[in-house]
N, C-alpha and C positions, 0 to 999 in steps of 0.2 A: 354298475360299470357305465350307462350311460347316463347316470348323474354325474358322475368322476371328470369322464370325460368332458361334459358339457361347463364345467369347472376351469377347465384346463382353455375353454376357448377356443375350444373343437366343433365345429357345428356338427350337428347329426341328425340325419334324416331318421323321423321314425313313422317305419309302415303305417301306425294306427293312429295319425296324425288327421288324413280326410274322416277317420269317425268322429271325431267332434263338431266340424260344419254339418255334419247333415244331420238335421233341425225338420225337417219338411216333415215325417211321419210321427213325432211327438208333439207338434206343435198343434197338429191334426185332432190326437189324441187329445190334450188338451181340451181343446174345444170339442170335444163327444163326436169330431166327425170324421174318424179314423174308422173304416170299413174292413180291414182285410184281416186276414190269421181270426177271426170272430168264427167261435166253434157253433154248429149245429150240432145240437144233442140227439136226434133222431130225427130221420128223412123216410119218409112212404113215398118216396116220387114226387107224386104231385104237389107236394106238400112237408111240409119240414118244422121242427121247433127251433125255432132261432132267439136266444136268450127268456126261453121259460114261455114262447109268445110261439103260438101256430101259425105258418105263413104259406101263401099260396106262392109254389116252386116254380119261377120263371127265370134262374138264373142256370140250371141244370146242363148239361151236354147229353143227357140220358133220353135221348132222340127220342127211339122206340119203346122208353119207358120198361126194358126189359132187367134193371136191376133189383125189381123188385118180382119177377116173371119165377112162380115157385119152380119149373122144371129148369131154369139158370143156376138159382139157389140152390136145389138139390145135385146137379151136376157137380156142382163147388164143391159141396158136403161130401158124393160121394169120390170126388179126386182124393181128399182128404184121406180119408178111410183106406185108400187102396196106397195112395205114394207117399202119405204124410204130406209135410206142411211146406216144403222145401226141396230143389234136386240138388242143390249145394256144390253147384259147378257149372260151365258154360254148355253154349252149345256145342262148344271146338271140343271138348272132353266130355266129360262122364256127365254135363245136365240135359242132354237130350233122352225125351221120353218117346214112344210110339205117337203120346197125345200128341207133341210137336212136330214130327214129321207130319200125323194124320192134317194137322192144323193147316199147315204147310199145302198138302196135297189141296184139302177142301178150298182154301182160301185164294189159290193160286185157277181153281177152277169157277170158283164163284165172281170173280173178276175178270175173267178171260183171259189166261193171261198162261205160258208152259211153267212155272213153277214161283214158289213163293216162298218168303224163308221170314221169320217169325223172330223180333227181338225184345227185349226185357220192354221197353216202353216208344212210346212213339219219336218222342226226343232222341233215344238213342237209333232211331231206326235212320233220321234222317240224318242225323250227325255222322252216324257207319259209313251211310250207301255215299253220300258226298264224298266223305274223306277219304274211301276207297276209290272210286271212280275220275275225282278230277286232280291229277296230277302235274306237276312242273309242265308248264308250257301249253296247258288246257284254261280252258273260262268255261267259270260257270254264270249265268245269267240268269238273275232272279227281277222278281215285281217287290215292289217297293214297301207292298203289305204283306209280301210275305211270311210267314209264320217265325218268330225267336229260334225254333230250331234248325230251321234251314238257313238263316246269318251265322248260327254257329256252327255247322256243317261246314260253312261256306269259308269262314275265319280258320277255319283246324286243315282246311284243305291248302294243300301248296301249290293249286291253281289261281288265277287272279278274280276277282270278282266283278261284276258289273250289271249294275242294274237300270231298272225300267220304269218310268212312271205307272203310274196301279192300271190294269187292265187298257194301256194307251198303245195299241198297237202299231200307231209310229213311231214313238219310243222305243221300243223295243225294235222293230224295223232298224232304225239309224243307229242303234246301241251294235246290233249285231255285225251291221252293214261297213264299221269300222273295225272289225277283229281279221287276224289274218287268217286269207281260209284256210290254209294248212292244218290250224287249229284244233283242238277237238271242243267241243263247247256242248255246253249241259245247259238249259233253260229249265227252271224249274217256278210251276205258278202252281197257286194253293187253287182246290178247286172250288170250293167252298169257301170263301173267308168270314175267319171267322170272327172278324168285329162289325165287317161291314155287310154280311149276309149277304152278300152277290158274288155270282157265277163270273168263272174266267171265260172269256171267249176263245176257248178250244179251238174250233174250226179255224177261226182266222189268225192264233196264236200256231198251229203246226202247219199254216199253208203258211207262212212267215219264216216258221224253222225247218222249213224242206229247203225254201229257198238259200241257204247259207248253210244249208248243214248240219243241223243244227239239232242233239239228241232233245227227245221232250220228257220231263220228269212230274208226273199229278202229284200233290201232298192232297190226298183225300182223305184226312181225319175228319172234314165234317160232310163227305158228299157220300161216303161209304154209308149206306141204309138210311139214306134221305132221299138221293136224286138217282133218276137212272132207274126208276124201281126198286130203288134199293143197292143196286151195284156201284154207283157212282159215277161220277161227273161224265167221264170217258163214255159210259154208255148211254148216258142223258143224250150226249150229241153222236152216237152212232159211232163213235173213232178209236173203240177200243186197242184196232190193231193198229192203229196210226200214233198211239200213247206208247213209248218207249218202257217208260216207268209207275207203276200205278205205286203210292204209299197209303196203308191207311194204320188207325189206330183200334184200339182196342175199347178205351176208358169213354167212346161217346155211345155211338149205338149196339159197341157189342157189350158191354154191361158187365166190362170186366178191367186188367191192364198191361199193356203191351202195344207190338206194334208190327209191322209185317211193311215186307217190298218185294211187287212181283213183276216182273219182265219174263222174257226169253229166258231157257235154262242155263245158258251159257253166259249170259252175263251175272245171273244169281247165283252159280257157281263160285262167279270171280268173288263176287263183293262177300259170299262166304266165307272164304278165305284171306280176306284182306281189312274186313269190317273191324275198326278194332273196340268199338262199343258193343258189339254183339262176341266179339273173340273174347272180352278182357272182363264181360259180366256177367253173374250168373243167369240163366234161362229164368224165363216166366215160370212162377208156381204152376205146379197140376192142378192150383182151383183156378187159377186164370185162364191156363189153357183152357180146362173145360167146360169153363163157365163163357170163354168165347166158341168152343164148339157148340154148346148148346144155342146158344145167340143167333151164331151161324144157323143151325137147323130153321130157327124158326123164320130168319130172315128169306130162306127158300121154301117155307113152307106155306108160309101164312102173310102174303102182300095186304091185309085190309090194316096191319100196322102202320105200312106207311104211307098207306091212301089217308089214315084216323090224323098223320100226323102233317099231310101238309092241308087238310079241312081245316084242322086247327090252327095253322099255320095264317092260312088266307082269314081267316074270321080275326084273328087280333089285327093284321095287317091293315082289314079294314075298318076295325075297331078306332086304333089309332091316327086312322087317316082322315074320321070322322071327330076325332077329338081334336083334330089340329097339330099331332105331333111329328115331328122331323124325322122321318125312318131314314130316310138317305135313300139307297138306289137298294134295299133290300129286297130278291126276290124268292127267298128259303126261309125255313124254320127260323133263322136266325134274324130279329127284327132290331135292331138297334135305335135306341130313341137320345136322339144328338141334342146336346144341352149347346156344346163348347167350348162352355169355362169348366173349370176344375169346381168351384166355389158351390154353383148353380148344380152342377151334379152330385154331388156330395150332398148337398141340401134335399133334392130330389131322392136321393137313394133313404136318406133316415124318413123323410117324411112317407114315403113308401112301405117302409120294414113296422113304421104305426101303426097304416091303415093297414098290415098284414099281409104284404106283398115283398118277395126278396128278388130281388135283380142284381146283378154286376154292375160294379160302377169301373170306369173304365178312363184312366186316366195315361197322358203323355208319362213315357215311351210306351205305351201299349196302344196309343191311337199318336196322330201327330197333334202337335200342339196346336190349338184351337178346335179341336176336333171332338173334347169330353163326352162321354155317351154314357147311358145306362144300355148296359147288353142284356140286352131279354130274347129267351129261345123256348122253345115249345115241344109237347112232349107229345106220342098218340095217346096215350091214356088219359091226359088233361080231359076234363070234362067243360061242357059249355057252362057248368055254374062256376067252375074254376077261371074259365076266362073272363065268365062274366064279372066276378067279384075283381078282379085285376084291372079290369077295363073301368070300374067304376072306381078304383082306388085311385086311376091314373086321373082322371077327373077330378077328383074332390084335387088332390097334390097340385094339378095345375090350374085349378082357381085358387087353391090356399097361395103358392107361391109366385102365381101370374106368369108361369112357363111357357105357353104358346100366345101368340100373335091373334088368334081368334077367339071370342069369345066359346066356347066349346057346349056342347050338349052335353045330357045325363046319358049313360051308356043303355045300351036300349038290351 
């Protein structure tokens, strides 16, 4: 029919017309330097086979290196055993377990926070809680690096959006300073980011939004069992009760997948009932559930996890700072080594995965343009021969390629 027509001298638009222009990811390919959807056949944490070749794991979100933690493992195994594999319905009906209420309880107290409500993945937690809470004639006000799931929260919501230069708290001041107060407005900053591994300034980001009124919402998927001792960002700086909304996820340090948002009980009530990511999908498996209680357990049991993991954190930081390379303003787990171009990153990431070393390459829209980076994070179980062999990899890559500015040392 739409040859027929296009016969007749009919123009017609057809949907799958932009798949022909976009050239960028096989042209990549092509040239052997297409990175992504590339399977790892087996991962030990610290360590993984990546195409038949054993590589030292610096590209992981597996924080606390708890998914390899046999009493996690067997939590999984024995949800399995007891609920099967599946609740095969949401939270609103028949997929709620005791594990996710329990979940709920534990996680809602390990954050400080009066209750917490647990959804299939972190993306769908922040997409929920947004699209529930900022309604016609509300703003919500994000940072600029904020995370893909909270722009999509923020698009699905029929509040207006408005944002803020990254961590610029007179941007965000004058962003605010022009909304009418009557308004209800949501500021939401990640607490952790996670391209650029630095902390949001809390303190001076909610003496900002006291000022205007201004509800505060953390995205702590990478601050939950890193910063804070472990609890995350909010308690890093003391402000747990001055934090509106605390979010975190599942799939970095608790070693499983999902996602949780915990406030006030009265507001977790509302976004309960109103969340339509968490109403319209089915609940977290009983091995994820259990597999983040056990997580949970051990995150309040045993703090030398995440003493192990920012030791190792500070030892690459100043690995690389001795080799000459670009972290940017990174002060967590999270170390980002900034190329800028697309071309030069790309280049760095194969020449890395040779010397037996896997990192993120990390290219616009996922950083801003001119921004390219290899994303490298660190795990507490990494061992100092792990870092050490990484830090020597980075070396040989940047005399082979000429990527820093200084002549660079052997990694000591």
């Amino acid at each position: 029919m739409l040859l027929d027509r296009r016969q007749e001298g009919v123009i017609v638009g057809d949907l799958f017309d932009k798949i022909g222009s976009y050239t960028y990811a096989k042209e990549a390919m092509a040239m052997g330097m297409y990175p992504y959807f590339r399977a790892l056949s087996q991962s030990e944490g610290t360590t993984a086979t990546f195409e038949g070749k054993e590589v030292i794991m610096i590209g992981s979100n597996n924080y606390l290196g708890l998914t390899m933690d046999p009493r996690v493992r067997q939590a999984a195994m024995d949800a399995v055993e007891r609920y099967g594999t599946s609740v095969t319905g949401s939270r609103f009906l028949n997929g709620t377990l005791e594990f996710h209420l329990e979940l709920d309880r534990r996680l809602a107290k390990f954050v400080g926070k009066e209750a917490a409500l647990t959804f299939s993945t972190g993306y769908q937690t922040n997409v929920g809680t947004i699209s529930a809470l900022v309604q016609k004639g509300d703003y919500v006000i994000i940072d600029k690096d904020d995370h893909a799931s909270i722009v999509d929260g923020c698009l699905m919501c029929r509040g207006e959006m408005k944002r803020f230069r990254h961590n610029d708290l007179a941007s965000l001041d004058q962003v605010l300073s022009k909304l009418p107060d009557e308004a209800g407005k949501l500021v939401i900053v990640d607490g952790v980011y996670s391209m650029g591994g630095d902390i949001a300034p809390l303190p001076e980001i909610i003496r900002i939004c006291k000022k205007y009124g201004a509800r505060v919402m953390v995205d702590d998927a990478h601050g939950i069992g890193v910063t804070g001792n472990g609890r995350g960002t909010s308690a890093h700086f003391g402000l747990t009760d001055e934090v509106d909304l605390i979010m975190g996820t599942f799939s970095k340090s608790f070693a499983s997948l999902g996602g949780f948002i915990a406030g006030s009980a009265e507001v977790i009530h509302y976004i309960q009932h109103h969340a339509r990511s968490m109403i319209f999908s089915a609940a977290i498996t009983p091995a994820s559930a259990a597999a983040a209680l056990a997580a949970l357990n051990i995150m309040e049991t045993e703090p030398q996890h995440v003493e192990n993991l920012w030791d190792n954190a500070e030892y690459m930081r100043a690995g690389f700072k001795r080799l000459g390379y670009n972290t940017g303003h990174s002060n967590t787990p999270i170390i980002p080594v900034i190329f800028g171009d697309d071309f030069r990153t790309a280049l760095a990431w194969g020449a890395l995965i040779e010397e037996g070393v896997y990192t993120n390459p990390v290219v616009p829209p996922g950083v801003m343009p001119g921004s390219s980076l290899l994303r490298t994070s660190y795990m507490a179980t990494h061992r100092k021969e792990h870092l050490d062999r990484a830090l020597e990899a980075f070396r040989v890559v940047a005399d082979r390629l000429d990527l820093v500015p200084a002549k660079v040392e052997a990694a000591s």
